[in-house]
N, C-alpha and C positions, 0 to 999 in steps of 0.2 A: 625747506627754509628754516633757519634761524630763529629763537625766539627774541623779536624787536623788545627793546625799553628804550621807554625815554623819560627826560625829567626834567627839571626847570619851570621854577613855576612863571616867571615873567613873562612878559609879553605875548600872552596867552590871546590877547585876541590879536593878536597882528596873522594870526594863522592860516591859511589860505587852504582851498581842496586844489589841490595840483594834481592834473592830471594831464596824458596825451589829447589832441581831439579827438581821438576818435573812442572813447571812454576808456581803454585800458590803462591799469594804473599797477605803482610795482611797490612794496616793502612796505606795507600799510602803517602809518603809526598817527592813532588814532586823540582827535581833542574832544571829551567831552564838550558838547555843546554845536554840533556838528549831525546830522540828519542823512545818512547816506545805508546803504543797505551793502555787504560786502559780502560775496564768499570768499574767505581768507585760506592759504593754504598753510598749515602749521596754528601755531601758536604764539600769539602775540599780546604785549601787557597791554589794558587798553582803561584806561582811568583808574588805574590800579589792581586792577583786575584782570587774571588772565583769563581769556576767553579763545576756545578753538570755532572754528566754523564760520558761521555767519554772525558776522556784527551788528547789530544798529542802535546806534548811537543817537541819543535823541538831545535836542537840544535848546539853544540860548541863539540870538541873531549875530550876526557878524561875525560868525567865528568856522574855520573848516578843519577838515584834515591835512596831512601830507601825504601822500600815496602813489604806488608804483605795478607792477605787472601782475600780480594776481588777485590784483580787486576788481571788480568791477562797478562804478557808480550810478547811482538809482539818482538820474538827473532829475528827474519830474518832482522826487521828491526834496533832492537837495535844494530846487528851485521852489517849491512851495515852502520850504520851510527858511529860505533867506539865505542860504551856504555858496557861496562863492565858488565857483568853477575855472581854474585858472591854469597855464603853463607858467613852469618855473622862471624869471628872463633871467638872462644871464646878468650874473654879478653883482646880485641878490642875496643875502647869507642868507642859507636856508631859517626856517620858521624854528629854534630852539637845535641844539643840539649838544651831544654826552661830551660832555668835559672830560679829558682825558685824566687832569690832575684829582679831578674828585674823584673817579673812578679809582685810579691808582689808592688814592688814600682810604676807602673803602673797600676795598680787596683783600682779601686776603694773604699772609708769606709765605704760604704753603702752597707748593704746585701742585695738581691733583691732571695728570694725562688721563684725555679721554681715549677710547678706545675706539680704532675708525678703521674701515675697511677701502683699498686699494682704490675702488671705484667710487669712494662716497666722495659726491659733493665737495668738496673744499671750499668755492666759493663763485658767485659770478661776475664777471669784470666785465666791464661795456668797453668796446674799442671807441677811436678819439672822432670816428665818423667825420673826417676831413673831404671826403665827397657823396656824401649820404648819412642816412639814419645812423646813431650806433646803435651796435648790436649785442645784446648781452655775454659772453662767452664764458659754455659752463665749463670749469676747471676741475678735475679730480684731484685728491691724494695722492694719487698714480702720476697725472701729470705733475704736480708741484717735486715729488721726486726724483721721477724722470730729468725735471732742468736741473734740479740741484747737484746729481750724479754727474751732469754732462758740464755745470760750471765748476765744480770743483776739478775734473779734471782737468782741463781749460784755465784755467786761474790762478791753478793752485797755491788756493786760500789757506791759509794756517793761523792757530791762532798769535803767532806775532803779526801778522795783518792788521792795519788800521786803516780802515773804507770813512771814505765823506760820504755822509748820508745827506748829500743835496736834494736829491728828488722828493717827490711825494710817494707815499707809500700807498695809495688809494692808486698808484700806476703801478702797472705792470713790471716796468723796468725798476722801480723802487722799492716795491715788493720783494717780487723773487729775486733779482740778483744784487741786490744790499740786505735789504732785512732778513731776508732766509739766508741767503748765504752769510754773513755775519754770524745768524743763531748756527747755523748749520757747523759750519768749521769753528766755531769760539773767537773768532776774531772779533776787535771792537769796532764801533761804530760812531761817528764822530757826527751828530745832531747839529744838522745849520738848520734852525726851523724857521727862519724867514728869509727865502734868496734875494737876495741885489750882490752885483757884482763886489761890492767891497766888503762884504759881511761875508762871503765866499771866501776871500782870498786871506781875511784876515782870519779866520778859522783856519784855513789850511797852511798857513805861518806860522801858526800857535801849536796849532796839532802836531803836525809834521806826520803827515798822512801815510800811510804806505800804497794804496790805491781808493781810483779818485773814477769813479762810473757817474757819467752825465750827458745831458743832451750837447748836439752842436750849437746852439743858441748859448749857452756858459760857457765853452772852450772859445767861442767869439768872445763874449765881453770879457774872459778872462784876459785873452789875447790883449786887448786894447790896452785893458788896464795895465797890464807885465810892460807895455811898450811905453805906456803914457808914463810910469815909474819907475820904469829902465830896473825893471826886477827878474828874479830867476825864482821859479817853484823851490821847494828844499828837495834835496839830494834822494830824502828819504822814499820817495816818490818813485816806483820804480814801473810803477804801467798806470796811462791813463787808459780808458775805454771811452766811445763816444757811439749811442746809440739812438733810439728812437726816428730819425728820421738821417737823409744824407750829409755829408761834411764834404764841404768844393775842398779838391786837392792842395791849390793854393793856401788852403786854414792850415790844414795838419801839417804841413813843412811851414808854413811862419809858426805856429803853434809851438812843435817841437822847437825849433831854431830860439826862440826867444825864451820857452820855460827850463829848455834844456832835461824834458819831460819825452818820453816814448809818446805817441799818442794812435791809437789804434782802433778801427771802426771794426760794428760787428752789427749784424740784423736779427731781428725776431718779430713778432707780434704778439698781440693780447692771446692770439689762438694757438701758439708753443711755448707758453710761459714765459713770455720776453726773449732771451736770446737761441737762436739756432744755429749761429755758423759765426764766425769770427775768424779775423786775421792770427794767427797763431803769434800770443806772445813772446817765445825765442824764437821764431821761425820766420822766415819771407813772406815780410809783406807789402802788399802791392797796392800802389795808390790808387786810388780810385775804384778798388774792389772791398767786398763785402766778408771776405776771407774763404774758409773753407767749414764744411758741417762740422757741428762741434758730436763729441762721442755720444752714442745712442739717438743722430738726426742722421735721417737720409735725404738727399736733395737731389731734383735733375728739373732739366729744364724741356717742357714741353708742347706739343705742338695745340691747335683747336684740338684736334680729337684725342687728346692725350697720348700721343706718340712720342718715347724719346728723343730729345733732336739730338746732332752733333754739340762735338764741342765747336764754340765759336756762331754757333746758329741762333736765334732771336725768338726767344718765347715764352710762357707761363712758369715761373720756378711754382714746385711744386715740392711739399717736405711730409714726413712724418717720420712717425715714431714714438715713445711713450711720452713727451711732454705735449703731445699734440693733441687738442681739445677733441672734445666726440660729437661738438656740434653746438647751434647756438639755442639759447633760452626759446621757447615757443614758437619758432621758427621753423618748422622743418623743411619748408623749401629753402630756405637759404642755408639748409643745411646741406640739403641735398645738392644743391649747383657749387657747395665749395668744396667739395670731395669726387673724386674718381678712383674708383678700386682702390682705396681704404687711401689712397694723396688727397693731401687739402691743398687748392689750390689758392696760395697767398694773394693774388691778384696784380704779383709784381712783375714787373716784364725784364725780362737782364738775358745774359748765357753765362755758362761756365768754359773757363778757356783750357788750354789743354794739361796745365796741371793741376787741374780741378777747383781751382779760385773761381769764387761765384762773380758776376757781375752785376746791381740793378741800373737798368735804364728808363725806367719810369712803371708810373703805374698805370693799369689796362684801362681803366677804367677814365682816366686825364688825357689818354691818345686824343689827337685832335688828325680829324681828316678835314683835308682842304684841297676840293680840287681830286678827291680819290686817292689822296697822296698823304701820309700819316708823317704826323710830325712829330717829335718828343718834349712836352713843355718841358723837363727838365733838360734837357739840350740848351733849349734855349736862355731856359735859366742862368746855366755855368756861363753863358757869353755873357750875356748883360748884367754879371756880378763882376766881372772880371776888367768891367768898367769902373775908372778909380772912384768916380762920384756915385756910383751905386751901391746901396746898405743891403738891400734884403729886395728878391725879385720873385712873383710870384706868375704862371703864364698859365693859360687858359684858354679854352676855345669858346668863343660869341658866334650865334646864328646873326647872321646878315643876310636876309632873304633864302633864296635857296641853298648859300652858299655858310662855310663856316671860316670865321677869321683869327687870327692869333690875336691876343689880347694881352701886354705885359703889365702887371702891377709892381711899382718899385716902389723904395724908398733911398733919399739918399743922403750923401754926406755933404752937401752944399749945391746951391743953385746949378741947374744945368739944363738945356733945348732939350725937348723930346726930338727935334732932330737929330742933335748930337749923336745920342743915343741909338736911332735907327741906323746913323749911319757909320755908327761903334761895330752893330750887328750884322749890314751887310759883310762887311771883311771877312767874318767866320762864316756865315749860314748861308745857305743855298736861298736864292730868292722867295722861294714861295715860305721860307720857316721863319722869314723875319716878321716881325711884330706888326700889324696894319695899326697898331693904336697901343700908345704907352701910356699909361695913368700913373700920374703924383699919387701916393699916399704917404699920410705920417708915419703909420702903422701898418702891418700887415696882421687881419684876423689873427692869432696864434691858439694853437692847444695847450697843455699844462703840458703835455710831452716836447712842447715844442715845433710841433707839422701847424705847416702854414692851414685856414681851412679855407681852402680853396672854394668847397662849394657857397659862402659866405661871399666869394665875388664873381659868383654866376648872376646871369640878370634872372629879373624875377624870383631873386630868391628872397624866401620867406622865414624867419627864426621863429619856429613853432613853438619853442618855449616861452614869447610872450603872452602875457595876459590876454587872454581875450575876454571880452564884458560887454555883457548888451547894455542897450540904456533902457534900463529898468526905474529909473529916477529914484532909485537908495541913495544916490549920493557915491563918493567915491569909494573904489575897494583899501582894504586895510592895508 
């Protein structure tokens, strides 16, 4: 690990000890005035002070750490001495954090490269955990390479390239294929640092971009907006990309048809450095597929026991190759179930058809059985978007006694019967895949990558990252 700093002297007691429940904690960075016992792995500033090994931090009431996977907390003692024990909730700004501009202006103008070997560490990225925990995924040198070699082929980036750097760079897909690729080939990069649809569109007027890498959540709101103002992207604009989660075929032909922009989908994960296989920029591409492996990925589509299937046949896509992680942060059974003779198995279910274009049709782990009989929420999805009153449709499977039922979450674009709508669905779907029960929502949960989080409307679910606090009679936490 990294050596942490932090700084900011303000609101120094609003600080909380964040941790999972079940005590492991990850990135330690430590507040004077805070009572906890740590073994720390590396070297980290800690009141000013760098300290390796074991921390203890002795303290002042109402005040905790922030902390993550390689600490562990001495609760008895952070409860005797008054320290808060808490999960992060969402939408919370963390307790202090390094200002980018101060940093900058503190810096140094002299670059000084460190010197790093193929296998080391580069950094760990947690995936967006849309139907489970996330999971930390360690990233080599080796692997950050490995993607850059395989997008610059794929892309080819030059430096008269000018990228919208829409995304966040703390993701994967904004990461590796804008920031590195940018640094990577010398091409510029055009900083939208706050998204909404019209702060997007007006940067990329101004700019006059040459490629434009984003999720389908913003080729949607672009979409509306290009319609609502009867406008066309600039000319200069010669490939979009749309990745992180699926795009309904319907977007990408309005999409194009109205920006007069290519628009072109491609898949990766956290655990191949973002992208692995994409529709080939001059080349045939096919709607409603995921393209073909990009240079140095391998891809097939496999059985349970990992047996090649045909083409055309329904199963686990499976990839590697050198941007493919080696496995996740302290985890090793889950490292061990997502690999088979050196393939990591992504968890996506699709086939490859016979000129090697991949296909996804859901994920393994969203299959819903009803009746013995597997259904594909995103099946059912593409029907009930394709309803003119429906925005955004999320499906799911709910236990009903011994049996499990489809469960559609929508949102829409003006009043409309949830009958309407079932019976939008029988027309397409075989009786048993239509919906037993459709829910209004405003919103649908969303990621920063934009994946709906599904496991957020399973019942009985529970957001571990709230506060939890006994009633100690302190009064309320900071």
């Amino acid at each position: 690990m990294k050596q942490k700093v932090f700084s900011q002297e303000r609101r120094k007691d609003q600080w909380r000890l964040i941790s999972k429940p079940d005590g492991d904690i990850a990135d330690v960075m430590a507040l004077p005035g805070a009572v906890v016992e740590a073994q720390i792995a590396g070297r980290y500033q800690v009141a000013s002070a760098v300290t390796p090994g074991t921390v203890i931090i002795q303290g002042v009431r109402r005040k905790g750490i922030l902390a993550g996977v390689d600490a562990a907390i001495d609760r008895e003692a952070a409860s005797e001495h008054d320290v808060d024990v808490a999960c992060q909730p969402r939408g919370v700004r963390p307790a202090e954090t390094v200002n980018l501009e101060e940093m900058m202006l503190k810096a140094s103008d002299e670059f000084v490269s460190v010197p790093t070997d193929a296998e080391d560490l580069a950094c760990i990225l947690y995936t967006s955990g849309t139907t489970g925990r996330p999971k930390g995924v360690g990233l080599t040198v080796k692997n950050f390479l490995g993607e850059q070699q395989s997008s610059e082929q794929a892309l080819k980036v030059t430096p008269k390239d000018k990228i919208i750097g829409v995304l966040p760079f703390f993701h994967v897909l904004g990461l590796s294929n804008i920031l590195l690729t940018g640094l990577v080939s010398g091409a510029s990069i055009v900083l939208v640092p706050q998204y909404s649809p019209a702060n997007l569109l007006r940067n990329i007027m101004e700019s006059r971009p040459t490629l434009m890498i984003a999720i389908p959540t913003m080729f949607v709101h672009l979409l509306m907006l290009l319609e609502r103002k009867r406008l066309h992207l600039p000319d200069s604009i010669r490939l979009c990309v749309s990745g992180a989660a699926p795009l309904p075929i319907e977007t990408i032909e309005a999409f194009e048809r109205c920006s007069g922009c290519r628009l072109i989908e491609g898949y990766g994960l956290t655990e191949t450095v973002a992208a692995c296989c994409l529709n080939p920029p001059d080349g045939l591409c096919k709607a409603g597929s995921i393209g073909v492996p990009l240079p140095g990925f391998e891809m097939k589509v496999v059985d349970a026991d990992g047996g090649k299937l045909a083409p055309g046949e329904v199963g686990e896509i499976a990839v590697r190759g050198a941007g493919v992680t080696a496995g996740y942060y302290n985890l090793p059974q889950d490292t061990a179930e997502a690999f088979r003779n050196g393939w990591f198995l992504t968890g996506d279910i699709g086939y490859q058809d016979q000129d090697g274009y991949f296909f996804v049709t859901d994920r393994k782990k969203e299959i819903i059985i009803k009746g013995g009989l597997n259904i594909s929420p995103r099946e059912v999805e593409e029907v009930l978007l394709r309803h003119p009153a429906v925005k955004g449709a999320a499906v799911v499977g709910r236990k009903k006694g011994e049996r499990e039922e489809v469960v559609a979450f929508v949102t829409t674009r003006r009043e409309v019967m949830a009958k309407e709508i079932v019976s939008h669905c029988r027309q397409s779907l075989s009786s048993f895949k239509v919906p037993d029960a459709i829910c209004f929502m405003e919103t649908l949960p969303m990621s920063v990558a934009g994946k709906v989080l599904k496991k957020e409307l399973m019942s009985g679910y529970k957001d571990e990252r709230k506060i939890e606090r006994k009633d100690d009679g302190l009064g309320p936490a900071d």
